[in-house]
TORVEX-164878 format. One record per residue (C-alpha): residue number from 1; x negated, y negated, z negated. Coordinates in pm, 1 decimal. Example, Ala and Ser with C-alpha at 12.3 -4.5 7.8 and 13.67 -1.06 7.14 Angstrom:
node nr->1 c1->-1230.0 c2->450.0 c3->-780.0 .
node nr->2 c1->-1367.0 c2->106.0 c3->-714.0 .
END
This chain:
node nr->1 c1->234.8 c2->5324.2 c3->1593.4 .
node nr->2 c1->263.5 c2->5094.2 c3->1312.8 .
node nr->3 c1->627.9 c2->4976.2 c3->1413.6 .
node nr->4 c1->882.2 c2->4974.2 c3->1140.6 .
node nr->5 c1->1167.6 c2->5328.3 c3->1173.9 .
node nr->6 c1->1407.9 c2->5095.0 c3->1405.1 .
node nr->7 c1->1246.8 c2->4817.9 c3->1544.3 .
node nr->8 c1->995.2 c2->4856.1 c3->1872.5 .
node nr->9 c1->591.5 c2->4847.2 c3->1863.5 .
node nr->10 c1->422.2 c2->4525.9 c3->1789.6 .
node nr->11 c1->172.7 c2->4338.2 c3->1971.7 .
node nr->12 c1->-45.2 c2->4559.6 c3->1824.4 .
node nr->13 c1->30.1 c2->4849.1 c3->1895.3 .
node nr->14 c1->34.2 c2->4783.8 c3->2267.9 .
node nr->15 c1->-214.0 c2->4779.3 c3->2482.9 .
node nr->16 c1->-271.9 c2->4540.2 c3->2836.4 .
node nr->17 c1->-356.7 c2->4754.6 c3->3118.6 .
node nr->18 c1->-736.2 c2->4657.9 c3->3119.4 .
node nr->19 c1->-767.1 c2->4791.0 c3->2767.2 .
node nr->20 c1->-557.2 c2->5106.6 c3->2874.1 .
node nr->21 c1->-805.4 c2->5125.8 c3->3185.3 .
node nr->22 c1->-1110.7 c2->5112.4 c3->2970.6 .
node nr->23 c1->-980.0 c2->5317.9 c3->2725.4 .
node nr->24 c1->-872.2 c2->5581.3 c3->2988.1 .
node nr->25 c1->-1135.6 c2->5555.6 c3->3279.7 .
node nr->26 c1->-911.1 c2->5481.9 c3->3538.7 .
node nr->27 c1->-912.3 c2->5136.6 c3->3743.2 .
node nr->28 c1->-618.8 c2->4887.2 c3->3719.4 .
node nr->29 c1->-471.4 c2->4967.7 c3->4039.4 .
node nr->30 c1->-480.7 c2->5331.6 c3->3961.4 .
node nr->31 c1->-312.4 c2->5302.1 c3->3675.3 .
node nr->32 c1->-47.9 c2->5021.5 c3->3857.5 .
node nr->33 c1->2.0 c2->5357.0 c3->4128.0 .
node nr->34 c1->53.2 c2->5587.3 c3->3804.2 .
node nr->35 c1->352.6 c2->5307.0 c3->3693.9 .
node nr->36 c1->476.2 c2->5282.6 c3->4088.5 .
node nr->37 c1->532.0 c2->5677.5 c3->4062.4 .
node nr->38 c1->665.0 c2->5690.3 c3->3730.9 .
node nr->39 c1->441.9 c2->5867.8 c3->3591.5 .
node nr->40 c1->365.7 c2->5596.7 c3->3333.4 .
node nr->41 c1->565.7 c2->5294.2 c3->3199.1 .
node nr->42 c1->537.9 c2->4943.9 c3->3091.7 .
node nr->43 c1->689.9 c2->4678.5 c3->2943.8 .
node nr->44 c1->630.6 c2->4318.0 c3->3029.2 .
node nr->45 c1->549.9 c2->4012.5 c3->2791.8 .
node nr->46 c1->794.1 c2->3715.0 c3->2845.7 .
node nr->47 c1->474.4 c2->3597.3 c3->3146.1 .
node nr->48 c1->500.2 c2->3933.4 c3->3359.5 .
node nr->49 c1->209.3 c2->4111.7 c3->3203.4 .
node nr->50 c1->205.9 c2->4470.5 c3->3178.1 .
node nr->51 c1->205.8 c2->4645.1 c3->2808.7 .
node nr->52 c1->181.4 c2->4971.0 c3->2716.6 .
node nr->53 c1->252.0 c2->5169.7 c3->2375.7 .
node nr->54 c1->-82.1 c2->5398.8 c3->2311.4 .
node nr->55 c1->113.2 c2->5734.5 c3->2402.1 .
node nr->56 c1->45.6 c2->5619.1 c3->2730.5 .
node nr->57 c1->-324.7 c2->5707.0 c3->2661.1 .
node nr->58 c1->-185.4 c2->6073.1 c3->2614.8 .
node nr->59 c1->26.1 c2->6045.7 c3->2954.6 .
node nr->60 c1->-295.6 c2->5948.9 c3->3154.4 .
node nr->61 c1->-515.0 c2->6232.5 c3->2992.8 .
node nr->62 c1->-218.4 c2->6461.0 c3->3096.8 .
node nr->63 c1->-224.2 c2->6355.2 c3->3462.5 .
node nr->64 c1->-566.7 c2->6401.6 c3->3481.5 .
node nr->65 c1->-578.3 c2->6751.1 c3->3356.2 .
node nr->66 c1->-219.1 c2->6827.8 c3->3585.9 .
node nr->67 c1->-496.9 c2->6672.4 c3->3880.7 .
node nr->68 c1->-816.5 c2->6899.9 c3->3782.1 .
node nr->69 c1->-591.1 c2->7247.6 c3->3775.2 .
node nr->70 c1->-462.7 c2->7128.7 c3->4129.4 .
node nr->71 c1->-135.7 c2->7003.8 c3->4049.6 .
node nr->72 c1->35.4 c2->6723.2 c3->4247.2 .
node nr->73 c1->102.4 c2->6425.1 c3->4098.5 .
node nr->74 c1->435.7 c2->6479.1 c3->4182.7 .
node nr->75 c1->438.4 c2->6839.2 c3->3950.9 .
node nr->76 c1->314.5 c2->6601.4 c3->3657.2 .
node nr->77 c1->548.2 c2->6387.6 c3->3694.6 .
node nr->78 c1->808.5 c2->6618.8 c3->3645.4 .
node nr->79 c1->644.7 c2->6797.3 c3->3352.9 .
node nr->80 c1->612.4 c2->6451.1 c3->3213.8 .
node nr->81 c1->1014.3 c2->6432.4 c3->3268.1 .
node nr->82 c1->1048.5 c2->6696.6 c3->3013.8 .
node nr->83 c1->797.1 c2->6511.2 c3->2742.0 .
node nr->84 c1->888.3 c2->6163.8 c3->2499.8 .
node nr->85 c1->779.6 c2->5879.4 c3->2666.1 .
node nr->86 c1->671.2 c2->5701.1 c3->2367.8 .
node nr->87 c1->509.9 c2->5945.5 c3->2114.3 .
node nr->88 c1->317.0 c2->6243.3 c3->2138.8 .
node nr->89 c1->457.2 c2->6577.7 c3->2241.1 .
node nr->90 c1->505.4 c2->6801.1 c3->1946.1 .
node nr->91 c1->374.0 c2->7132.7 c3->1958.8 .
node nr->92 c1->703.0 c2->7285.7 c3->2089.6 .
node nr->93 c1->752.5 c2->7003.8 c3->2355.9 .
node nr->94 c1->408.9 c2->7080.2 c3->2468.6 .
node nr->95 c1->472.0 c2->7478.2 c3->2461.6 .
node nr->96 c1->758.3 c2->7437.5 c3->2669.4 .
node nr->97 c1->528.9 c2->7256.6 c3->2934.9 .
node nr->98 c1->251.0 c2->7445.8 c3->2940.4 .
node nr->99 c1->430.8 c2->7769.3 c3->3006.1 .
node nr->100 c1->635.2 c2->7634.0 c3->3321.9 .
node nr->101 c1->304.4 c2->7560.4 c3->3467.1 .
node nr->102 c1->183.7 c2->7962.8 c3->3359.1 .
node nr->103 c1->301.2 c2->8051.5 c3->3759.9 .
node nr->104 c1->162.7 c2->7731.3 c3->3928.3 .
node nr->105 c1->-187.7 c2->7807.3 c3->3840.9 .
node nr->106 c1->-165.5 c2->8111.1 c3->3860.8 .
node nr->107 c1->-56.5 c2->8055.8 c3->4251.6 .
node nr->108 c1->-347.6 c2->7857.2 c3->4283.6 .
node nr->109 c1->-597.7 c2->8034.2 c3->4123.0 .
node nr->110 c1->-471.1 c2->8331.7 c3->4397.2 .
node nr->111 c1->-551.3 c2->8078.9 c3->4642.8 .
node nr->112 c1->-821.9 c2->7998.0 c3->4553.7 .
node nr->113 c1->-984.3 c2->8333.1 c3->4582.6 .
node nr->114 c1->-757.8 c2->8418.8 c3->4913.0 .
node nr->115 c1->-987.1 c2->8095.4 c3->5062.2 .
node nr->116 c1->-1316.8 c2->8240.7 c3->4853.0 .
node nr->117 c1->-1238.7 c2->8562.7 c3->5065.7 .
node nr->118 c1->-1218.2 c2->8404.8 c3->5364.9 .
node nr->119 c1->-1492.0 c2->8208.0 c3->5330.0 .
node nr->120 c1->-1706.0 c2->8523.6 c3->5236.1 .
node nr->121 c1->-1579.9 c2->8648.9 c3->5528.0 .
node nr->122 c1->-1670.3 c2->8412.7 c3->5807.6 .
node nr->123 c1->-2027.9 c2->8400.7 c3->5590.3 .
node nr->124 c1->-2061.1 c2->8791.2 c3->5592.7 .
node nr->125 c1->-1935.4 c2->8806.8 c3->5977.2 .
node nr->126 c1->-2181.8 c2->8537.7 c3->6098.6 .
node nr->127 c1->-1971.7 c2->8494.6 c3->6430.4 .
node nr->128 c1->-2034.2 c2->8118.0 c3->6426.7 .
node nr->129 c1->-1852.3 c2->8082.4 c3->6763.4 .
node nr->130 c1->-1559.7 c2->7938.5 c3->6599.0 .
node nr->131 c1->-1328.2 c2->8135.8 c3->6873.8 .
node nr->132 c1->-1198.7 c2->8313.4 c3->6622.3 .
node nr->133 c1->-1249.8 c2->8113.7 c3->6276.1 .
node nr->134 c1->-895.4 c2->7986.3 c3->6112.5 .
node nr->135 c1->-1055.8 c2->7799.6 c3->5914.8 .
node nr->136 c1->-1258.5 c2->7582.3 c3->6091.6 .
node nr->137 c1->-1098.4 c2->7615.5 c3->6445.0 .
node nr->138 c1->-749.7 c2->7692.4 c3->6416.0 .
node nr->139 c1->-558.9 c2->7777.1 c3->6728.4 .
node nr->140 c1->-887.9 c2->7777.2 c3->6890.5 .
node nr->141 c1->-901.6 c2->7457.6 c3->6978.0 .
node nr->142 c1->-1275.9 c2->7497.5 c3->7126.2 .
node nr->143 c1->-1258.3 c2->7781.8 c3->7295.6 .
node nr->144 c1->-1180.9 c2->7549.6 c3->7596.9 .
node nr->145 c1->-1535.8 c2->7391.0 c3->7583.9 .
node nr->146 c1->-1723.9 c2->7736.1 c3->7637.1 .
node nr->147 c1->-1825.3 c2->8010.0 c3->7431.1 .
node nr->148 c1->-2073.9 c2->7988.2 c3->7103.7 .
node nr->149 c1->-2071.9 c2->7774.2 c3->6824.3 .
node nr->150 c1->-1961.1 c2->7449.4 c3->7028.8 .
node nr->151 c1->-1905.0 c2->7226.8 c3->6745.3 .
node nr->152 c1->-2286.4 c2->7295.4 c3->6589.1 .
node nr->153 c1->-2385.0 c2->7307.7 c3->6993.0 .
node nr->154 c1->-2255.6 c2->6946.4 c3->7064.3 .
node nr->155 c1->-2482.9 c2->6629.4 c3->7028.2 .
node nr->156 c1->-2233.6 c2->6453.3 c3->6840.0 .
node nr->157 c1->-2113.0 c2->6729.6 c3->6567.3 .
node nr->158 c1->-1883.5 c2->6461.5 c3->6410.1 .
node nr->159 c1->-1650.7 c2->6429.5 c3->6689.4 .
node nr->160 c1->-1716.4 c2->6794.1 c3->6821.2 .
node nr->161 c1->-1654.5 c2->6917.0 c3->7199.8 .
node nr->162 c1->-1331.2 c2->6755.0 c3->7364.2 .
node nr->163 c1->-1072.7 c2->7012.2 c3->7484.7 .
node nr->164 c1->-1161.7 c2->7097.1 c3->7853.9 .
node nr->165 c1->-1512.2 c2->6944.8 c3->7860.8 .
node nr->166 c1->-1822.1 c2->7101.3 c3->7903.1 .
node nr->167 c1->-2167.7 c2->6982.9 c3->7662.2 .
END
């Protein structure tokens, strides 16, 4: 920012929320859901438009990248908790960060490949009866309608067989 030590940004050094959706790739009203979680913050010119100081451009990136590793917007918002709000993280903020996140991907790259596994499995098996597939039929749900693959059997595979009906 080109602000003065003391005194806030200038005009020009903030950005309306069409330049920070442009600049960012996100729509308006994403970006107005990002501000409704906290994730991101704004102030507002003396007529009720939104402004925001170009760290925000950092704060979007970082939600994106918190959404692509599986995170929940929720998880980046608390790791954004823990950053400044109106500069960009120094490298020991952003240590500090990265490392409490070290276990959460690591959870979900293990399930990830617990879900690979299965899927290999029900491949590999080739029951395609679905009376015994958690994934796709859990609590057997079709084994009501008759035996085989009921939901590939059915004329109308997008609503499937109805409990206690017959194809």
């Amino acid at each position: 920012m080109t602000a003065a030590p003391g005194h806030g940004p200038t005009r020009h050094d903030l950005l309306t929320i069409g330049q920070l959706a442009e600049r960012s790739g996100l729509a308006t009203s994403a970006l107005r859901y990002y501000e409704s979680l906290g994730l991101i913050h704004a102030t507002r010119t003396a007529g009720g438009q939104r402004r925001y100081t170009r760290a925000t451009l950092r704060r979007v990136a970082f939600v994106r990248a918190a959404q692509r590793v599986g995170l929940s917007l929720d998880e980046a918002r608390v790791a954004l908790d823990r950053l400044p709000e109106d500069r960009v993280p120094n490298r020991t903020e952003w240590a500090t960060v990265a490392t409490s996140w070290q276990s959460r991907i690591d959870e979900q790259i293990a399930e990830l490949e617990r879900l690979k596994a299965k899927l290999t499995g029900c491949i590999g098996c080739g029951c395609l009866s679905l009376s015994r597939c958690a994934l796709y039929n859990a609590g057997d749900r079709a084994a009501v309608s008759g035996p085989g693959a009921r939901y590939l059997l059915t004329r109308d595979p997008g609503t499937g067989p109805e409990p206690g009906t017959v194809p």
